[in-house]
N, C-alpha and C positions, 0 to 999 in steps of 0.2 A: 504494500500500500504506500510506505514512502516514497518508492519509483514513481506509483501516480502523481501524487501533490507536485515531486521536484521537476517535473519534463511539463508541468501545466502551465498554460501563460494566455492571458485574455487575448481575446482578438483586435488587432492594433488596426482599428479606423478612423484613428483622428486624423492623419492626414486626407483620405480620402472628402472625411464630412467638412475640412477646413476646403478643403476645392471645390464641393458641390456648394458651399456656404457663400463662398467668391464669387464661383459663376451664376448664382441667384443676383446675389447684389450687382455684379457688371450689367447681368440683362436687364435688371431693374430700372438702373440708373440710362442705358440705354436707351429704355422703354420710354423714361420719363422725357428725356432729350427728345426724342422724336414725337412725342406727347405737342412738344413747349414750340418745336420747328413747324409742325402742323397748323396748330393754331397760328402764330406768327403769317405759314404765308396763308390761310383764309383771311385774315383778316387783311394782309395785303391786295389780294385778287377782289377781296370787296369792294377797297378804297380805289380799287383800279377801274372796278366795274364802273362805279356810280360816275367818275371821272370821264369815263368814255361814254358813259350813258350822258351823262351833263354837255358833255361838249357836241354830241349828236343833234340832241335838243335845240342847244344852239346855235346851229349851224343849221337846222331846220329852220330855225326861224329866221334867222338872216335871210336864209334860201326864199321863205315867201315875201320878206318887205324886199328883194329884188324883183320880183316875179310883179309884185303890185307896181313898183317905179316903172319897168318894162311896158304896162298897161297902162301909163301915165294917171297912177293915182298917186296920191303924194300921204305915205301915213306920220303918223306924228312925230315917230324916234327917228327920222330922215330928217339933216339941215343940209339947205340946197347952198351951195356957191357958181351959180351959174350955170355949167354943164355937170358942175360934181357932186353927188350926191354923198352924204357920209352918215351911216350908221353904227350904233354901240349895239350889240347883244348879250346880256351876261352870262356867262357859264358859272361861276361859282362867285365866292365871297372874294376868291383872289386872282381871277380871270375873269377875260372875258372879249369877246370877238369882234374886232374894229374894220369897219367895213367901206370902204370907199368905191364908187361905183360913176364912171364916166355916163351918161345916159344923153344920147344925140337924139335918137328917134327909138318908137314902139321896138324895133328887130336889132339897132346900132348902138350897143353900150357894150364898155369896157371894163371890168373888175383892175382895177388898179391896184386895192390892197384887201387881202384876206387874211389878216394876222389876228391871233391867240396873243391877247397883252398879259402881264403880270400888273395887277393893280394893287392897288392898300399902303399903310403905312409900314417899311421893314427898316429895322434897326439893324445895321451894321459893326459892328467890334471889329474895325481893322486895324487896329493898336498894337502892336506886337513891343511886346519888355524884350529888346535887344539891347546887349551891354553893349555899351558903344564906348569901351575902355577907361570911362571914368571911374571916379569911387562908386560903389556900390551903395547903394541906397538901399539897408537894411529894415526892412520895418517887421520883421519878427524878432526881432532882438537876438538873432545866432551871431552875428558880425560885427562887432565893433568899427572896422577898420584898420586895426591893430593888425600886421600880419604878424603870428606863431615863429616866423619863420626867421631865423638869422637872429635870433634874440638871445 
């Protein structure tokens, strides 16, 4: 019976279960990542949709206040300069479609300009903190001005 007990020895699967323990958490955390990528781009292709859906619209509708000038009606978002007709259309809060239309006769008019503008107020930060070899102007308090060095 002592030959049994001394040749016994439990069965060694802790490395195994530290591997299957790993490859749960990797596919997990994997899972999660492609969870957070997904959402991300629906919600891109949404703001994409409504974007091209917007700019459609608008461009439909440019499309008919040329179609009425063609027919010599004259609608109200049209200011005339002689031969030139100019209209706005808006597409969103920060576009919108500026439209100039040469108009001679019912069948002879010329599209001059069809541009997409960027409208609204934007702030620019074109400032860059570039040391330009002076003293340095510390205002976390790390640097005296004092150099360490040669002292």
């Amino acid at each position: 019976m002592a030959d049994r007990d001394k040749g016994f020895s439990p069965p060694t699967t802790g490395g195994a279960s530290l591997l299957t323990m790993f490859s749960v958490l990797c596919l997990t955390v994997f899972a999660l990542l492609s969870l957070s990528t997904v959402r991300a781009d629906s919600s891109l292709s949404e703001a994409t949709a409504k974007a091209v859906y917007d700019y459609y619209a608008a461009d439909s509708r440019a499309q008919e206040i040329l179609a009425r000038l063609r027919f010599g009606e004259l609608p109200d978002e049209v200011t005339v300069e002689g031969d030139l007709c100019r209209y706005i259309v808006s597409i969103s809060e920060t576009q919108e479609l500026r439209v100039e239309v040469e108009v001679r006769s019912t069948n002879d008019y010329t599209v001059l300009r069809w541009q997409t503008v960027a409208v609204g107020d934007r702030e620019y930060d074109d400032g860059l903190n570039i040391w330009d070899g002076e003293e340095l102007d510390d205002d976390l308090g790390f640097w005296d001005g004092d150099s360490p060095v040669g002292e």
